[in-house]
N, CA, C and O atoms as CSV, one atom per row, in Angstrom:
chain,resi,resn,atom,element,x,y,z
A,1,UNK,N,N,0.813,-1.187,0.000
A,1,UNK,CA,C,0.000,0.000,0.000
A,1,UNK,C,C,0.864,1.262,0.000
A,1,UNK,O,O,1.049,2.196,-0.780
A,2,UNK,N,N,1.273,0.928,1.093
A,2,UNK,CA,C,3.045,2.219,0.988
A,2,UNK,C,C,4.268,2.623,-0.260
A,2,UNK,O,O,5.103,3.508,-0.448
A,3,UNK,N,N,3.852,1.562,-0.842
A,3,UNK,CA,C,4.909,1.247,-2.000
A,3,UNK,C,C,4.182,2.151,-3.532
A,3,UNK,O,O,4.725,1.689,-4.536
A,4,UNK,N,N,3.715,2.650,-3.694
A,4,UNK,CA,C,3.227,3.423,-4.398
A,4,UNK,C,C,2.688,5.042,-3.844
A,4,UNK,O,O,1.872,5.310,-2.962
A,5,UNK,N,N,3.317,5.764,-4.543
A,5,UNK,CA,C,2.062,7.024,-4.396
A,5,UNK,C,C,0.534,7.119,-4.000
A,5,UNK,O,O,-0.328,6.684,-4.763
A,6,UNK,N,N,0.259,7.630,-2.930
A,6,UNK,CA,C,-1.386,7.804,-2.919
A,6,UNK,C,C,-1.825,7.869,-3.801
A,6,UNK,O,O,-2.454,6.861,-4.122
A,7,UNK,N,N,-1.822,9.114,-4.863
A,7,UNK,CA,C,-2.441,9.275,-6.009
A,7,UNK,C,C,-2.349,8.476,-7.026
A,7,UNK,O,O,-2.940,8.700,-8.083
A,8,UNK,N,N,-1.550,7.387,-6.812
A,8,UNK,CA,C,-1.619,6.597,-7.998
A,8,UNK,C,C,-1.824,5.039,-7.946
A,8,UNK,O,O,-1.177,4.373,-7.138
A,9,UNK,N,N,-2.773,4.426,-8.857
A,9,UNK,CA,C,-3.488,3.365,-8.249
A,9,UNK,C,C,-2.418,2.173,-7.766
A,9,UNK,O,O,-1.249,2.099,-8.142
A,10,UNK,N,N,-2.974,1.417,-7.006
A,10,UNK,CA,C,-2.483,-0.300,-6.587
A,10,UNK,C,C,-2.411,-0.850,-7.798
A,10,UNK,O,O,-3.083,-0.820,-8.830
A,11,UNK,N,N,-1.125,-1.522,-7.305
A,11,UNK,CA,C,-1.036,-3.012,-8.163
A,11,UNK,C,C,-1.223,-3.930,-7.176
A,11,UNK,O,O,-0.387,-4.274,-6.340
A,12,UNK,N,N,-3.131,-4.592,-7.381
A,12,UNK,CA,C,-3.151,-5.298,-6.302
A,12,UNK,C,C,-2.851,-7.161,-7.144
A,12,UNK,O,O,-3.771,-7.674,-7.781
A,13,UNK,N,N,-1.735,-7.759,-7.000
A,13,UNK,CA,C,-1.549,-9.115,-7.303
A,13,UNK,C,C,-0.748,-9.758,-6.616
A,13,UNK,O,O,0.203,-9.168,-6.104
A,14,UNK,N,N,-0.966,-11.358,-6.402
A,14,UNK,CA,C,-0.090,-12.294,-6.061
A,14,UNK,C,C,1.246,-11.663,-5.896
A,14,UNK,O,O,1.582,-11.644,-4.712
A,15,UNK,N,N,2.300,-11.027,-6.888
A,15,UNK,CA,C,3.214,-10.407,-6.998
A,15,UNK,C,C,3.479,-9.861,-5.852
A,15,UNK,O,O,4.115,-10.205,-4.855
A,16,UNK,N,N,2.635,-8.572,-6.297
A,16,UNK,CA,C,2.812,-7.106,-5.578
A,16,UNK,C,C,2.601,-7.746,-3.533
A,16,UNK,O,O,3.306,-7.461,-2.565
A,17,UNK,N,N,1.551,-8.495,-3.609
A,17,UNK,CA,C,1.952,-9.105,-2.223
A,17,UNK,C,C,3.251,-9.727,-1.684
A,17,UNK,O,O,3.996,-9.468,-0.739
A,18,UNK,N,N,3.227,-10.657,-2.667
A,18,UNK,CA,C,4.495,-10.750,-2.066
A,18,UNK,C,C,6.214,-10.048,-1.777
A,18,UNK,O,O,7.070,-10.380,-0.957
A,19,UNK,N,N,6.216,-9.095,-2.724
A,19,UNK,CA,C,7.043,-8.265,-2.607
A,19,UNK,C,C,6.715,-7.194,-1.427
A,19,UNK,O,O,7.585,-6.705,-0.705
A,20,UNK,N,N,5.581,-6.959,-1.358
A,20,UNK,CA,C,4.970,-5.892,-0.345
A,20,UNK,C,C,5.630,-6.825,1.270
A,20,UNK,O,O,6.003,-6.125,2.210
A,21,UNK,N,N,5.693,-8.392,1.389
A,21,UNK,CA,C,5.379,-8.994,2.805
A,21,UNK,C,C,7.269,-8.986,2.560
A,21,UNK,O,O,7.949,-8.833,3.575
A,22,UNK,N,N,7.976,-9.155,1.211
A,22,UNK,CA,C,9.524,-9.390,1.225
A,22,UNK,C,C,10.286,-8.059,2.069
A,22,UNK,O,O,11.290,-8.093,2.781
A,23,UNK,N,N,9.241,-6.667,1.630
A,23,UNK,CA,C,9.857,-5.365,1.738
A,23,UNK,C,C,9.720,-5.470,3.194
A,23,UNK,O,O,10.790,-5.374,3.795
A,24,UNK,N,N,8.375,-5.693,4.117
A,24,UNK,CA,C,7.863,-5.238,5.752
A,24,UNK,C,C,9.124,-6.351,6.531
A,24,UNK,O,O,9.537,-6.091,7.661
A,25,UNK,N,N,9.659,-7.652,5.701
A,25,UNK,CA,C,10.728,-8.255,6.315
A,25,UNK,C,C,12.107,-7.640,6.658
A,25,UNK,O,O,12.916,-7.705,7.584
A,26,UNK,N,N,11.972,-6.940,5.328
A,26,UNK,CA,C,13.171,-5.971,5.481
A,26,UNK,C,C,13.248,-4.843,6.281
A,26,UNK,O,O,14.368,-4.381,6.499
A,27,UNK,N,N,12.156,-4.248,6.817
A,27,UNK,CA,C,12.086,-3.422,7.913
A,27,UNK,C,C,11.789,-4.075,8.932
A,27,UNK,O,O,12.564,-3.312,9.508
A,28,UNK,N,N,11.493,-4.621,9.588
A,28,UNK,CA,C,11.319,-5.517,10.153
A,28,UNK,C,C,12.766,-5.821,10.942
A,28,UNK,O,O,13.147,-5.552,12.082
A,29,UNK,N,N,13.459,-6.574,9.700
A,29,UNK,CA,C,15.316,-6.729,10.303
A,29,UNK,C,C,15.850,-5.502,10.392
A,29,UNK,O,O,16.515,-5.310,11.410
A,30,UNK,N,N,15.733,-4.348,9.405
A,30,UNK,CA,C,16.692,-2.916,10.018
A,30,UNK,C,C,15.999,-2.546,11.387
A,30,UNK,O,O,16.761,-2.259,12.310
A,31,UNK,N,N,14.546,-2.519,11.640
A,31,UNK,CA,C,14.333,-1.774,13.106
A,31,UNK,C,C,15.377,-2.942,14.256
A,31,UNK,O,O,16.247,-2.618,15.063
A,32,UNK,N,N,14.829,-4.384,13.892
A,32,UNK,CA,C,15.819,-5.036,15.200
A,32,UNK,C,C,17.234,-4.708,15.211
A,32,UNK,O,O,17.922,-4.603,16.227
A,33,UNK,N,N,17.605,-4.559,14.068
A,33,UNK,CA,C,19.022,-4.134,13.761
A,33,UNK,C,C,19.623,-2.930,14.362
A,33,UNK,O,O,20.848,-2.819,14.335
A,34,UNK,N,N,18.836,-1.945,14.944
A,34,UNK,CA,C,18.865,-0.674,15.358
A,34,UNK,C,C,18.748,-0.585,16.156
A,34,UNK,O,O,19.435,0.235,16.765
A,35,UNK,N,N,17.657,-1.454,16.902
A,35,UNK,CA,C,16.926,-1.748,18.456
A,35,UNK,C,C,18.610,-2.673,19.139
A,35,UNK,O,O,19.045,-2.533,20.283
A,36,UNK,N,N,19.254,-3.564,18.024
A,36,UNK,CA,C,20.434,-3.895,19.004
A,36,UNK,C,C,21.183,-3.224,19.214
A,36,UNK,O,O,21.906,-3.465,20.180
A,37,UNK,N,N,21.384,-2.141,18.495
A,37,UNK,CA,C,22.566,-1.209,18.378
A,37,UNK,C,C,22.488,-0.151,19.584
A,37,UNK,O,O,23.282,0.485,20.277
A,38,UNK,N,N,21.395,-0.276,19.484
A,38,UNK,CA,C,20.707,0.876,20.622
A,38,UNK,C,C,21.086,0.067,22.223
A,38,UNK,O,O,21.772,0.650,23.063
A,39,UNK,N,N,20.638,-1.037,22.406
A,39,UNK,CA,C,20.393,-1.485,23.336
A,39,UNK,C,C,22.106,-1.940,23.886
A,39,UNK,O,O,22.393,-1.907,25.083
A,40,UNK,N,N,23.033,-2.312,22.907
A,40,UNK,CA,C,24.700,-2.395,23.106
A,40,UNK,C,C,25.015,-1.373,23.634
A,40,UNK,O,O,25.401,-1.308,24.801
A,41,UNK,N,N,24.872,-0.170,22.671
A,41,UNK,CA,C,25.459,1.455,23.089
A,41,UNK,C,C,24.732,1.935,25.043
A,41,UNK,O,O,25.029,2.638,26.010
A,42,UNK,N,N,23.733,1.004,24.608
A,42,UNK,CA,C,23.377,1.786,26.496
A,42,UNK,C,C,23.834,1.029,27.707
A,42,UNK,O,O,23.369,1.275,28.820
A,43,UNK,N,N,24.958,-0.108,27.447
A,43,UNK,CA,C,25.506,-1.223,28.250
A,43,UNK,C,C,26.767,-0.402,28.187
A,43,UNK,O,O,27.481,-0.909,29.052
A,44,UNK,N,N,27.454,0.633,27.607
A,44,UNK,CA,C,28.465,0.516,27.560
A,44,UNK,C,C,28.707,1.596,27.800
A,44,UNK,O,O,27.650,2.225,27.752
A,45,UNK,N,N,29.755,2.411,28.116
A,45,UNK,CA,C,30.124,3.802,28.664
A,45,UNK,C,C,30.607,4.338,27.182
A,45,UNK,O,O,30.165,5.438,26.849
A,46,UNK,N,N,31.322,3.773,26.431
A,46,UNK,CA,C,30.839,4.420,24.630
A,46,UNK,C,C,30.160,3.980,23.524
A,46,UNK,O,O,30.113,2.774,23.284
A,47,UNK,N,N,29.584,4.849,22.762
A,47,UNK,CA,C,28.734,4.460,21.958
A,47,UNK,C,C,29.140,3.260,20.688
A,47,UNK,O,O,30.066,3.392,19.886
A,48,UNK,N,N,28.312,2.247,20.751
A,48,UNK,CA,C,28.373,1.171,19.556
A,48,UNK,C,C,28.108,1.530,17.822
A,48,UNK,O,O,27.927,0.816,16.836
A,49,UNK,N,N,28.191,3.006,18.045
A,49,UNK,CA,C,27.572,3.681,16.458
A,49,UNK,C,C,28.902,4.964,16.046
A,49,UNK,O,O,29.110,6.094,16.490
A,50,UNK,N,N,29.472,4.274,15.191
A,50,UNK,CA,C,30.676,5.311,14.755
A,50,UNK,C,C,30.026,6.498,14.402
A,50,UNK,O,O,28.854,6.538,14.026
A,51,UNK,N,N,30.754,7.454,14.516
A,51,UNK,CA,C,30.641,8.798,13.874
A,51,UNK,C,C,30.171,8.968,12.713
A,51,UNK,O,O,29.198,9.709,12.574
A,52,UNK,N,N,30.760,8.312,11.599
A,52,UNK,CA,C,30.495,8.104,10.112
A,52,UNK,C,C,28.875,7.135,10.125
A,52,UNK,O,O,28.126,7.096,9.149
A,53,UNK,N,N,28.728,6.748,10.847
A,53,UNK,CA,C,27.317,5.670,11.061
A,53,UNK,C,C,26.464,6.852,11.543
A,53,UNK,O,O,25.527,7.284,10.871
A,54,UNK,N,N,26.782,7.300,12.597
A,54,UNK,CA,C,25.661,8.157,13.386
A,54,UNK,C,C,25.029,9.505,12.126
A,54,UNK,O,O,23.922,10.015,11.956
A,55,UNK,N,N,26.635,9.721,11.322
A,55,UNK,CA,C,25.917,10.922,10.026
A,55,UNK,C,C,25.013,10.212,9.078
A,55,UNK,O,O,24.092,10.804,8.515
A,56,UNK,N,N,25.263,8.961,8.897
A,56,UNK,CA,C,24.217,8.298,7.745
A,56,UNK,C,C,23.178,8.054,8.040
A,56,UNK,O,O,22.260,7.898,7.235
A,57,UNK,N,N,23.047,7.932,9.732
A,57,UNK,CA,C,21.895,7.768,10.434
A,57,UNK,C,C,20.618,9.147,10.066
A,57,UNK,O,O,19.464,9.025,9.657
A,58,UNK,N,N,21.413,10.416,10.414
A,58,UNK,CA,C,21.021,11.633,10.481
A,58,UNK,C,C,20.908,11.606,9.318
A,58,UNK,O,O,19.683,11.683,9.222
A,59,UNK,N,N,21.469,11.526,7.815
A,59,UNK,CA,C,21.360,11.906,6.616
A,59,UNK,C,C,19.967,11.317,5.980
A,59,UNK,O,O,19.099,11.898,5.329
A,60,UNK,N,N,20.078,9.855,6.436
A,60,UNK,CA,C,18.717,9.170,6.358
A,60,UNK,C,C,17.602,9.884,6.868
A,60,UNK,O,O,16.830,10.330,6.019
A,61,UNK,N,N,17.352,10.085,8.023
A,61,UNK,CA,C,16.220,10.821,8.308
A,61,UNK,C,C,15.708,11.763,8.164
A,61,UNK,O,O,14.501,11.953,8.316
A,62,UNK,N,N,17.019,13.029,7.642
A,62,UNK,CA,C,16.639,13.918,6.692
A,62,UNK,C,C,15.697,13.545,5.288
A,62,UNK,O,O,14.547,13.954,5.128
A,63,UNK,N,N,16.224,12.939,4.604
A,63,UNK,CA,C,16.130,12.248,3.592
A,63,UNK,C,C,14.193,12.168,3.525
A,63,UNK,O,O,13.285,12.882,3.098
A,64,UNK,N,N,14.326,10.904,4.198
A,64,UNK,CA,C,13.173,10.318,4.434
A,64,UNK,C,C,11.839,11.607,4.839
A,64,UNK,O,O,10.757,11.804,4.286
A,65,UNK,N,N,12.310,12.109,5.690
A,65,UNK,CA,C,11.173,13.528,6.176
A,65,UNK,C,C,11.592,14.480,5.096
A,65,UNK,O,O,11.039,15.559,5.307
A,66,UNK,N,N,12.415,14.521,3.925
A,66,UNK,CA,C,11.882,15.618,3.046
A,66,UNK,C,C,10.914,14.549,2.162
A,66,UNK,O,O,9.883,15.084,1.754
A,67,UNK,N,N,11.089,13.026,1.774
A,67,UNK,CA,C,10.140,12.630,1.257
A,67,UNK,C,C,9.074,12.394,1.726
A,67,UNK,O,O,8.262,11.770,1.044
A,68,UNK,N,N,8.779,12.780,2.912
A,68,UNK,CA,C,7.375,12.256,3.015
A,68,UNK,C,C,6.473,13.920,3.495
A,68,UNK,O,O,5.282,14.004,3.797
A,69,UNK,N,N,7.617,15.232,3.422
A,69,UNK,CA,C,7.108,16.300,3.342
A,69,UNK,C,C,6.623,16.714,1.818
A,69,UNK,O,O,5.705,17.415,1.392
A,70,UNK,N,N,7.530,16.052,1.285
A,70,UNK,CA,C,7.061,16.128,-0.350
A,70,UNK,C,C,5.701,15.448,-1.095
A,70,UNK,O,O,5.731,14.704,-2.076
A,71,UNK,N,N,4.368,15.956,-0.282
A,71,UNK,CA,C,3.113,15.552,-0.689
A,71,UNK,C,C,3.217,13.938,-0.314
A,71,UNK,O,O,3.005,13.092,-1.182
A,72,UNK,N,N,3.612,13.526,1.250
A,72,UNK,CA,C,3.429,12.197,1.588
A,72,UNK,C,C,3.828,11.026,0.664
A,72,UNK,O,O,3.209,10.068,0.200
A,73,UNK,N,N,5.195,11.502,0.569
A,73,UNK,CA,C,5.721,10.313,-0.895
A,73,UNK,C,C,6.429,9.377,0.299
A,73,UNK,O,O,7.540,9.506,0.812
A,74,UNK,N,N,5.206,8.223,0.595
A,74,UNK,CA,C,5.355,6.798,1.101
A,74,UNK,C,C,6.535,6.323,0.103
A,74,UNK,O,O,7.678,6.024,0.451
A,75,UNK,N,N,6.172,6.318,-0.817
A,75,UNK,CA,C,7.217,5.126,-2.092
A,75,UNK,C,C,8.496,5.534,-2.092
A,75,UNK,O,O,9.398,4.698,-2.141
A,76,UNK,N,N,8.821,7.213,-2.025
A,76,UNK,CA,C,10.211,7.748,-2.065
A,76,UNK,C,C,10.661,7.419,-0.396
A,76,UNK,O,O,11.704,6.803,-0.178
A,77,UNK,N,N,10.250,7.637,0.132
A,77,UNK,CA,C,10.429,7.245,1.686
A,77,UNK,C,C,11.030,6.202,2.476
A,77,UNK,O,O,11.871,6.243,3.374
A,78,UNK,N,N,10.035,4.709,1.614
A,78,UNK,CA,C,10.718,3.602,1.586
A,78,UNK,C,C,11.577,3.238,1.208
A,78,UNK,O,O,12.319,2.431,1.767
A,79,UNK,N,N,11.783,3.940,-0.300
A,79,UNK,CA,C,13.045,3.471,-1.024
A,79,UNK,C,C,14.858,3.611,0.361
A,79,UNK,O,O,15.898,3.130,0.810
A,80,UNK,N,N,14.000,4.538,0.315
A,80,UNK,CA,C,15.620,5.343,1.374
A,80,UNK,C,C,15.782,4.639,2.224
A,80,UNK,O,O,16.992,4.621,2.452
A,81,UNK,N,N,15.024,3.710,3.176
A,81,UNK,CA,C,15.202,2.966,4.541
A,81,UNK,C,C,15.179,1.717,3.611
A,81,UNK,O,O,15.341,0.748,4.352
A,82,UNK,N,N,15.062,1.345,2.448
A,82,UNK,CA,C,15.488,0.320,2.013
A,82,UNK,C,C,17.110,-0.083,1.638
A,82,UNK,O,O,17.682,-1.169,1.540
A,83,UNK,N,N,17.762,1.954,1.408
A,83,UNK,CA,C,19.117,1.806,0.852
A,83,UNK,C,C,20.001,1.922,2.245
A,83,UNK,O,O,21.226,1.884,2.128
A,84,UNK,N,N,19.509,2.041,3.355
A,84,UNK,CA,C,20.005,1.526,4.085
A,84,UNK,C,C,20.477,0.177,4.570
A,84,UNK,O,O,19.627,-0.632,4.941
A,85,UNK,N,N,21.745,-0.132,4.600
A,85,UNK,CA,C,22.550,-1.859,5.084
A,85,UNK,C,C,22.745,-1.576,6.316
A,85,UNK,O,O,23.199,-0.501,6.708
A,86,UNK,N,N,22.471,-2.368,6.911
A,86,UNK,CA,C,23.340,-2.779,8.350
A,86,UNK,C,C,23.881,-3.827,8.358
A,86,UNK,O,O,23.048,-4.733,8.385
A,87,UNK,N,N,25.300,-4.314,8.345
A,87,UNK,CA,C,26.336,-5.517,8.340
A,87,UNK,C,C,26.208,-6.211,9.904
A,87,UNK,O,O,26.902,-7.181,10.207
């Protein structure tokens, strides 16, 4: 549903589901992925998130909140927390 523009119709098929349930997996693993990172860094007296990590962090969320200030672009939005890796 997210994966497209509001204004522009569904592709509702077999497909598009399953790519839709492949994508919520993939967020799914970056939030736990983040939730550990988070939860390491607060065990420890320094942080588990390099400098260069913590700006991509910030760059991302810029990112993401100009796309979804940009007339609620869900689809541009996702893309960006999709081009995010965590190793």
């Amino acid at each position: 549903m997210f994966s497209t523009h509001y204004r522009n119709p569904l592709d509702f098929s077999e497909n598009a589901m399953q790519d839709a349930m492949a994508g919520l997996d993939r967020l799914y693993e970056c939030v736990a992925a983040i939730d550990e990172l988070r939860s390491t860094g607060n065990q420890s007296s320094t942080s588990s998130i390099s400098a260069k990590d913590t700006q991509k962090l910030e760059s991302l969320q810029t990112r993401f909140e100009k796309a979804m200030d940009n007339d609620f672009n869900t689809a541009q939005a996702l893309g960006i927390l999709k081009s995010l890796s965590i190793a």
